[in-house]
N, CA, C and O atoms as a GROMACS GRO file, in nm:
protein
  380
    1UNK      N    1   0.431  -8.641   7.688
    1UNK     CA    2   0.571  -8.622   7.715
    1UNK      C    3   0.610  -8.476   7.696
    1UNK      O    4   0.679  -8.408   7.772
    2UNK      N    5   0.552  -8.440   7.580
    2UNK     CA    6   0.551  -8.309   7.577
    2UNK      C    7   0.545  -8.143   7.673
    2UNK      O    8   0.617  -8.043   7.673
    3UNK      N    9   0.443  -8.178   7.734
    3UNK     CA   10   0.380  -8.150   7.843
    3UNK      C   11   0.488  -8.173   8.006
    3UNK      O   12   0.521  -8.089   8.089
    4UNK      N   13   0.508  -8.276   8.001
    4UNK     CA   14   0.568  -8.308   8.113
    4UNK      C   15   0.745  -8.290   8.115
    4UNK      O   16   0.811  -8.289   8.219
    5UNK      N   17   0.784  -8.280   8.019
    5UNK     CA   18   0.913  -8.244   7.988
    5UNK      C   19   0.955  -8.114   7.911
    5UNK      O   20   0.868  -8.074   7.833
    6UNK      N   21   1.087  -8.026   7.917
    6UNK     CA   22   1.142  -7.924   7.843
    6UNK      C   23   1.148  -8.023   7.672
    6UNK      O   24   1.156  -8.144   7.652
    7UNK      N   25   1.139  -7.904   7.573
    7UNK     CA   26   1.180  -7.968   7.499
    7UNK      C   27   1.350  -7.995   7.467
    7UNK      O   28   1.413  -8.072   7.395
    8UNK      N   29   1.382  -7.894   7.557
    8UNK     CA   30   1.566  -7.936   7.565
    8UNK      C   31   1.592  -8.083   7.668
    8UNK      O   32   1.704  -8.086   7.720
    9UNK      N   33   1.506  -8.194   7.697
    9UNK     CA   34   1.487  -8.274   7.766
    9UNK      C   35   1.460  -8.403   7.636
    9UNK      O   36   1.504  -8.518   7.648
   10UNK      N   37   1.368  -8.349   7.504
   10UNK     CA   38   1.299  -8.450   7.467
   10UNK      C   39   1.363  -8.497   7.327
   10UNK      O   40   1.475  -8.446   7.316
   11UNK      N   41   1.347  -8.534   7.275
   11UNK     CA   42   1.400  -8.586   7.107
   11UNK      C   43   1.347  -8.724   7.062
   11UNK      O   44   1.317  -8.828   7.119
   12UNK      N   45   1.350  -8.671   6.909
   12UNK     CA   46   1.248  -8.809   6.866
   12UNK      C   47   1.303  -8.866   6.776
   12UNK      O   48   1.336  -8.796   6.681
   13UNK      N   49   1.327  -8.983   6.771
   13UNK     CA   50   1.423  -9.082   6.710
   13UNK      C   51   1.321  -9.173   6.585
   13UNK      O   52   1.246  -9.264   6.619
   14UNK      N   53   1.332  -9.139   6.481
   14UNK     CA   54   1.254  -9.196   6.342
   14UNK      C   55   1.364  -9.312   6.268
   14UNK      O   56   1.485  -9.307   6.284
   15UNK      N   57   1.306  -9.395   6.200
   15UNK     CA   58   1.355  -9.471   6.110
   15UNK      C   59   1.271  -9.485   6.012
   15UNK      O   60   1.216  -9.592   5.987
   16UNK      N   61   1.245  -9.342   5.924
   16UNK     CA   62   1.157  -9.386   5.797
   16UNK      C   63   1.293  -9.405   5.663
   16UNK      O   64   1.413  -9.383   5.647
   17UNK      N   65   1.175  -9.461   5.592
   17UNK     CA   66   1.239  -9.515   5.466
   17UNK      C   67   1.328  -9.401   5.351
   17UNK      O   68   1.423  -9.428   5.278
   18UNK      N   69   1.255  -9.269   5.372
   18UNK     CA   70   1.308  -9.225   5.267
   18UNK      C   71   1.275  -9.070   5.263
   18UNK      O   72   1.174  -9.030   5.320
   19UNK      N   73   1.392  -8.946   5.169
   19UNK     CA   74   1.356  -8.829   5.269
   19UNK      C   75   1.228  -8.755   5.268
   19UNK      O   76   1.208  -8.657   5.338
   20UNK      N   77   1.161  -8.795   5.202
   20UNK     CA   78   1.012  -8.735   5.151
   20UNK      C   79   0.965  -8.775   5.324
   20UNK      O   80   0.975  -8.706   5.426
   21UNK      N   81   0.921  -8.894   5.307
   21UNK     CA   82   0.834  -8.911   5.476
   21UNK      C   83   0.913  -8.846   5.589
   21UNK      O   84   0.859  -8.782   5.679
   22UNK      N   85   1.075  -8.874   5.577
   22UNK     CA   86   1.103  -8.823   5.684
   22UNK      C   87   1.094  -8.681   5.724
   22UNK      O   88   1.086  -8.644   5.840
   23UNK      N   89   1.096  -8.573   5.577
   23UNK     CA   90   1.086  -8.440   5.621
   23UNK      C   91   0.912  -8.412   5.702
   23UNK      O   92   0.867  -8.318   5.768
   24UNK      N   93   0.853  -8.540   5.658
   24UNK     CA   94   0.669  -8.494   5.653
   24UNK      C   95   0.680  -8.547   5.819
   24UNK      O   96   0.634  -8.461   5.893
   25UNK      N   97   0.721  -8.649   5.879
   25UNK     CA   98   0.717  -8.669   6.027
   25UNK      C   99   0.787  -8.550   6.086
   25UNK      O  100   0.744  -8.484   6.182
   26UNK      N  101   0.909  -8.525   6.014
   26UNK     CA  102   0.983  -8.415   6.094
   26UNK      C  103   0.939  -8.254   6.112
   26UNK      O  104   0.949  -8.176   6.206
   27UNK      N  105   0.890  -8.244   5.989
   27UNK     CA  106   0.751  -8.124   5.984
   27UNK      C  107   0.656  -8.102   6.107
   27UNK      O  108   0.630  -8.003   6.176
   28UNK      N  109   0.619  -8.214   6.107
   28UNK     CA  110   0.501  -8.234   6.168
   28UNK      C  111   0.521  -8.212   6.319
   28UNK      O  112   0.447  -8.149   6.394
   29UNK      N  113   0.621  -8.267   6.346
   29UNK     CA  114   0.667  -8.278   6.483
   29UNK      C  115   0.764  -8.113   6.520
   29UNK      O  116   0.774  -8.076   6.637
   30UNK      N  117   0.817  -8.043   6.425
   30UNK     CA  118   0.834  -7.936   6.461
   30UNK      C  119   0.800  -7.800   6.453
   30UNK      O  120   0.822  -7.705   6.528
   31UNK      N  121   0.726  -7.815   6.316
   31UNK     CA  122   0.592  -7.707   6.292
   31UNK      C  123   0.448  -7.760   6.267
   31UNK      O  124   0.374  -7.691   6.196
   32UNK      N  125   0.418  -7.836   6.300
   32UNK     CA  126   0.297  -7.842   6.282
   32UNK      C  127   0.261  -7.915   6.161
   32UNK      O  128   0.333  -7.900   6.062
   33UNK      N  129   0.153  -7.996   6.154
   33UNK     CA  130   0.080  -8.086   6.093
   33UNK      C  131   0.080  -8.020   5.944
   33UNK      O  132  -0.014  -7.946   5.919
   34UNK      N  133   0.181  -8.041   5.843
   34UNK     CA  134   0.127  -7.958   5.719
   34UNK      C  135   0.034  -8.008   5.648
   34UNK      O  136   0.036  -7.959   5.536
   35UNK      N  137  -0.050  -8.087   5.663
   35UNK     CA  138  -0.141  -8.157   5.550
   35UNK      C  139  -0.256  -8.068   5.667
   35UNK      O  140  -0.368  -8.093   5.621
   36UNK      N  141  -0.268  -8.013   5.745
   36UNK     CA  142  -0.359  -7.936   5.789
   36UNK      C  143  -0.505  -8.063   5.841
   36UNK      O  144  -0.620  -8.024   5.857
   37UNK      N  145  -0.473  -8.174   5.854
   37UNK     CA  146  -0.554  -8.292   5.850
   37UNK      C  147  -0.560  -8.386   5.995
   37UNK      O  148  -0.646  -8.464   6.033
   38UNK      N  149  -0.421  -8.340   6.063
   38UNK     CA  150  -0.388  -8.414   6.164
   38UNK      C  151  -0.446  -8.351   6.308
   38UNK      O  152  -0.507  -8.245   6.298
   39UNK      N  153  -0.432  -8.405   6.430
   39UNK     CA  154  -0.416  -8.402   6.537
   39UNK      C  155  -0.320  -8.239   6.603
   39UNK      O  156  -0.343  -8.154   6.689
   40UNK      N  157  -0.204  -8.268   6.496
   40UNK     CA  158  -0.041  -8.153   6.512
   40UNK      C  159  -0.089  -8.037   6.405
   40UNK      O  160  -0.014  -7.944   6.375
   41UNK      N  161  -0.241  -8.054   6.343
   41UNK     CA  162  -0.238  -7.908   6.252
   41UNK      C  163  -0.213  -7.822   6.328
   41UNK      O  164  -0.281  -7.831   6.430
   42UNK      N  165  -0.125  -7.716   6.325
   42UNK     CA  166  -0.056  -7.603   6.319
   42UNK      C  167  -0.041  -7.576   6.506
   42UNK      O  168  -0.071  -7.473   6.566
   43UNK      N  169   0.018  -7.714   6.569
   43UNK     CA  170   0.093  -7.701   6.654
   43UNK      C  171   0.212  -7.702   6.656
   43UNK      O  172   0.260  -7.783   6.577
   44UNK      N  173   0.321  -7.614   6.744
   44UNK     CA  174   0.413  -7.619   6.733
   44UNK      C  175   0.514  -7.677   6.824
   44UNK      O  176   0.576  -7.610   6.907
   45UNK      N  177   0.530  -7.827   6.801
   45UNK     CA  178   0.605  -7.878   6.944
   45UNK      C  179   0.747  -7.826   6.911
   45UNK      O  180   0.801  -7.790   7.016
   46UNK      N  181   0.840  -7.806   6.786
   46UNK     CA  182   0.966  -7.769   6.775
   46UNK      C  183   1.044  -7.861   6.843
   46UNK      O  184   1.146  -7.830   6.904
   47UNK      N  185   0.994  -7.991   6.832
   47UNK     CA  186   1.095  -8.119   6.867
   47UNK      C  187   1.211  -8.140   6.813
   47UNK      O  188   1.222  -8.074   6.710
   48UNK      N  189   1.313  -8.208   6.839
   48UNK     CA  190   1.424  -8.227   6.785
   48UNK      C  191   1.398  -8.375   6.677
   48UNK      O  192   1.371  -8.485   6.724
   49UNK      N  193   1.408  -8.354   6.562
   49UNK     CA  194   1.375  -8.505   6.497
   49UNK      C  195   1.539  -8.564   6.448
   49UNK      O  196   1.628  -8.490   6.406
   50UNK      N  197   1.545  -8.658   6.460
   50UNK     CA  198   1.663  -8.690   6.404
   50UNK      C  199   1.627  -8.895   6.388
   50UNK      O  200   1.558  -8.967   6.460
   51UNK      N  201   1.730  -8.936   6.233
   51UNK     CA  202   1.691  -9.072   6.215
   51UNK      C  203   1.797  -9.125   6.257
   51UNK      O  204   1.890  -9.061   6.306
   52UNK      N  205   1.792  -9.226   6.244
   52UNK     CA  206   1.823  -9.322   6.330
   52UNK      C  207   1.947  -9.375   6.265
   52UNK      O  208   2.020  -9.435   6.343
   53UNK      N  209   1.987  -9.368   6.146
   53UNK     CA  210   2.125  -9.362   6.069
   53UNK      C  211   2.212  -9.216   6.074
   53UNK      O  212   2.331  -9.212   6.045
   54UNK      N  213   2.140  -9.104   6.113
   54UNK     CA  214   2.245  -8.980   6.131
   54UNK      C  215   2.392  -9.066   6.230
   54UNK      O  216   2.402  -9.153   6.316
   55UNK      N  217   2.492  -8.969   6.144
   55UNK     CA  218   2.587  -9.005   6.276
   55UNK      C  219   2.561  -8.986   6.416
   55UNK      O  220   2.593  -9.077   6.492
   56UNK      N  221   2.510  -8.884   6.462
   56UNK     CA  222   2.564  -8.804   6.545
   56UNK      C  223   2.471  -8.932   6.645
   56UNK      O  224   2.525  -8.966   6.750
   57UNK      N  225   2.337  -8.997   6.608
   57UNK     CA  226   2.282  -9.094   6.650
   57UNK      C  227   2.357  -9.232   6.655
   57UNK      O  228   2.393  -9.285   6.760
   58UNK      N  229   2.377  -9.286   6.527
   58UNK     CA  230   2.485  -9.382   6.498
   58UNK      C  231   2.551  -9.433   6.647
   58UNK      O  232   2.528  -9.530   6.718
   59UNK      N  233   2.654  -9.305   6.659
   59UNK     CA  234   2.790  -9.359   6.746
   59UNK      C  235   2.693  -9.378   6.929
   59UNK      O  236   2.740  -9.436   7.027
   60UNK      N  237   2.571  -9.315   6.922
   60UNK     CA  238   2.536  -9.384   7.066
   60UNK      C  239   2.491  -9.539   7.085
   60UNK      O  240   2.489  -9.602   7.191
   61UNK      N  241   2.460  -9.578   6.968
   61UNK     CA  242   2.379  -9.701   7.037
   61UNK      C  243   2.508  -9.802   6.928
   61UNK      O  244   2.553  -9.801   6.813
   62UNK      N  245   2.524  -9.889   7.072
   62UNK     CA  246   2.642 -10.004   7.084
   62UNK      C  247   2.634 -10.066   6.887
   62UNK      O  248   2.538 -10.075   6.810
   63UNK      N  249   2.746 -10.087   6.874
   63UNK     CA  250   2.784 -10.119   6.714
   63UNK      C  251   2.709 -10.255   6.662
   63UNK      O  252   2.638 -10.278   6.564
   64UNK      N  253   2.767 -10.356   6.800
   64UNK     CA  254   2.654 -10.488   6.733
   64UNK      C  255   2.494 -10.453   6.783
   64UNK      O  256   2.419 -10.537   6.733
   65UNK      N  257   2.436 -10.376   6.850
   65UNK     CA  258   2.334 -10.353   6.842
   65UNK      C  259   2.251 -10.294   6.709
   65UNK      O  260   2.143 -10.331   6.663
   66UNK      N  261   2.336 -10.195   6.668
   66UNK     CA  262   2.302 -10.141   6.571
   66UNK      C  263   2.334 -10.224   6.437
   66UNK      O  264   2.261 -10.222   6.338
   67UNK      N  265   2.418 -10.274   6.443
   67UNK     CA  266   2.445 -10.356   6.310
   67UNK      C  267   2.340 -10.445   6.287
   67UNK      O  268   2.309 -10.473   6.172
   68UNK      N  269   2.252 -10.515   6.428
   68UNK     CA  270   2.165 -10.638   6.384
   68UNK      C  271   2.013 -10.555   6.378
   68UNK      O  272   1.914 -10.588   6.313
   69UNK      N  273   2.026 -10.464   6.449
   69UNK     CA  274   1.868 -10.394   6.426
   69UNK      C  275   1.823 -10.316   6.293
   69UNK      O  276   1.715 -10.313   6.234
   70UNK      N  277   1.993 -10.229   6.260
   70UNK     CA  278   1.960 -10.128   6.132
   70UNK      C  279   2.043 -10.161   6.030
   70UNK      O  280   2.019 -10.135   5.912
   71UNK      N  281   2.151 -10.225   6.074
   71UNK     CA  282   2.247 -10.287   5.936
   71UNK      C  283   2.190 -10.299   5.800
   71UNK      O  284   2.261 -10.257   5.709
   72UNK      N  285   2.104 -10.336   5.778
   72UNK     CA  286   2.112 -10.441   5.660
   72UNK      C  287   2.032 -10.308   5.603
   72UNK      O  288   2.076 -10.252   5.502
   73UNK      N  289   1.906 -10.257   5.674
   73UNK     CA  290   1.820 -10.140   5.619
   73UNK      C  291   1.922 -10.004   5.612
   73UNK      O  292   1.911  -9.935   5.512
   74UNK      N  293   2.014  -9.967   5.710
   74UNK     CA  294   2.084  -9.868   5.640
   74UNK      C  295   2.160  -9.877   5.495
   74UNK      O  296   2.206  -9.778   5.438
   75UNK      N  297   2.165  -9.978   5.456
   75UNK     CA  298   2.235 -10.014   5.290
   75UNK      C  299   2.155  -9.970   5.207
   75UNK      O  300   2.190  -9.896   5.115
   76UNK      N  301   2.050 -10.004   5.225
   76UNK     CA  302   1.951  -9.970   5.165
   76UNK      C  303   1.851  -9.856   5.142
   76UNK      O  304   1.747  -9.849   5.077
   77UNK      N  305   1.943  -9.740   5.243
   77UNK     CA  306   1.865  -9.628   5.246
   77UNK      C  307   1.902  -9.547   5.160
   77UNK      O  308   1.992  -9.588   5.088
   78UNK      N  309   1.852  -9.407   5.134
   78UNK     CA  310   1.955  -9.318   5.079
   78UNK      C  311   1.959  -9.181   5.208
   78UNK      O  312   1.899  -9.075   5.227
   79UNK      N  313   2.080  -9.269   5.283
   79UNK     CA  314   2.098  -9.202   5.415
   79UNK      C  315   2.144  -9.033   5.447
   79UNK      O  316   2.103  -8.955   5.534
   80UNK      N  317   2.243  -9.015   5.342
   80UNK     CA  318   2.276  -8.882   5.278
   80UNK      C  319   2.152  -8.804   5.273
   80UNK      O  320   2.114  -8.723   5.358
   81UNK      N  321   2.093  -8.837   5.166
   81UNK     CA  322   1.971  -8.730   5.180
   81UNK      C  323   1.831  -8.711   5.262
   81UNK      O  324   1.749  -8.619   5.264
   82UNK      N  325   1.842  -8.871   5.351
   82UNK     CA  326   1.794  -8.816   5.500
   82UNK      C  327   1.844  -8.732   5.566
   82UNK      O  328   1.776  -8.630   5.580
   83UNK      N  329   1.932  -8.734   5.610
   83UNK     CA  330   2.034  -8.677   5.697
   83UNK      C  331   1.988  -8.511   5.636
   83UNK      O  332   1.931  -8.421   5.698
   84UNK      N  333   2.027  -8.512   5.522
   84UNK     CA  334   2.023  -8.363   5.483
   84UNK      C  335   1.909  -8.269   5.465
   84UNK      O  336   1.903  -8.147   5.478
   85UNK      N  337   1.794  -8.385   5.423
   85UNK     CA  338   1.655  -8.301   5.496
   85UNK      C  339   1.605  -8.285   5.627
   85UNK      O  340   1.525  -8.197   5.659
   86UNK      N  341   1.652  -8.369   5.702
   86UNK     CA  342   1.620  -8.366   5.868
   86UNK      C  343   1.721  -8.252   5.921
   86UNK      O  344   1.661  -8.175   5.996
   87UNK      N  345   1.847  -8.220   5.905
   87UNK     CA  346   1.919  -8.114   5.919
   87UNK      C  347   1.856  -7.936   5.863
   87UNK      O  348   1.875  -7.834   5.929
   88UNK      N  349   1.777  -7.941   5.721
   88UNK     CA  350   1.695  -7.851   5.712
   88UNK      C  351   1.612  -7.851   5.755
   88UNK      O  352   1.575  -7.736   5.731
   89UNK      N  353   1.513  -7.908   5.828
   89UNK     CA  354   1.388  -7.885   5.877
   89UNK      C  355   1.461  -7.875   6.032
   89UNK      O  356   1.389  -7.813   6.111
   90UNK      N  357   1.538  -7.904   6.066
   90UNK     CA  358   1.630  -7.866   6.248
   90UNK      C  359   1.644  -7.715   6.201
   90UNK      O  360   1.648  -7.626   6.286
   91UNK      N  361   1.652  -7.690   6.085
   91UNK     CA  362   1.728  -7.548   6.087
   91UNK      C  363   1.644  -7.456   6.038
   91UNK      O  364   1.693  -7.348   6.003
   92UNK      N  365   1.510  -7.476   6.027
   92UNK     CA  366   1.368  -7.404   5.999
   92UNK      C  367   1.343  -7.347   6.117
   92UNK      O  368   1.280  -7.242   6.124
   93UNK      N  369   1.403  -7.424   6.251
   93UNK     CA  370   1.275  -7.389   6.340
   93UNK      C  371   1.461  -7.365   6.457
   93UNK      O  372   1.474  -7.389   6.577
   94UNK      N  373   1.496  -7.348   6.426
   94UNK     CA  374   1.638  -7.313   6.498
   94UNK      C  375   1.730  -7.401   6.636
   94UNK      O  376   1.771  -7.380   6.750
   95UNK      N  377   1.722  -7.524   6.517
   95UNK     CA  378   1.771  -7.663   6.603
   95UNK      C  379   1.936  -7.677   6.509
   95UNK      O  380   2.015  -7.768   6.535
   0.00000   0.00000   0.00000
């Protein structure tokens, strides 16, 4: 997809549990593989990562959709400090 699309075309939509993994997918996907172990070591796709409880995601996808798919797991997140590490790692790489 990468390849075949701008990255002002592409964005990647996560629902991890918590902000530790999410900064390590979001890493990964915009600087490069940091465990130096992967496939993405020290490529730089500079994707857009964003989860799947951010607002700015939230208000696109229909309310009872979202209520029966992520409802019950957004309660349970600590969505705040997703949000706020996925916003620093957007702002590492100048998203």
């Amino acid at each position: 997809m990468a390849e075949r699309y701008t990255r002002a075309e592409l964005m990647v939509l996560i629902g991890t549990p918590n902000p530790e993994s999410s900064e390590l997918v979001a890493t990964t996907l915009t600087e490069g593989d940091p465990t130096w172990a992967g496939a993405l070591a020290g490529v730089r796709l500079e994707l857009p990562v964003f989860h799947i409880t951010e607002e700015a995601i939230k208000v696109l996808v229909p309310p009872e959709v979202y209520a029966s798919q992520v409802g019950l797991a957004e309660v349970a997140l600590d969505t705040g400090a997703i949000a706020e590490t996925l916003q620093q790692v957007r702002a590492r790489v100048g998203q």
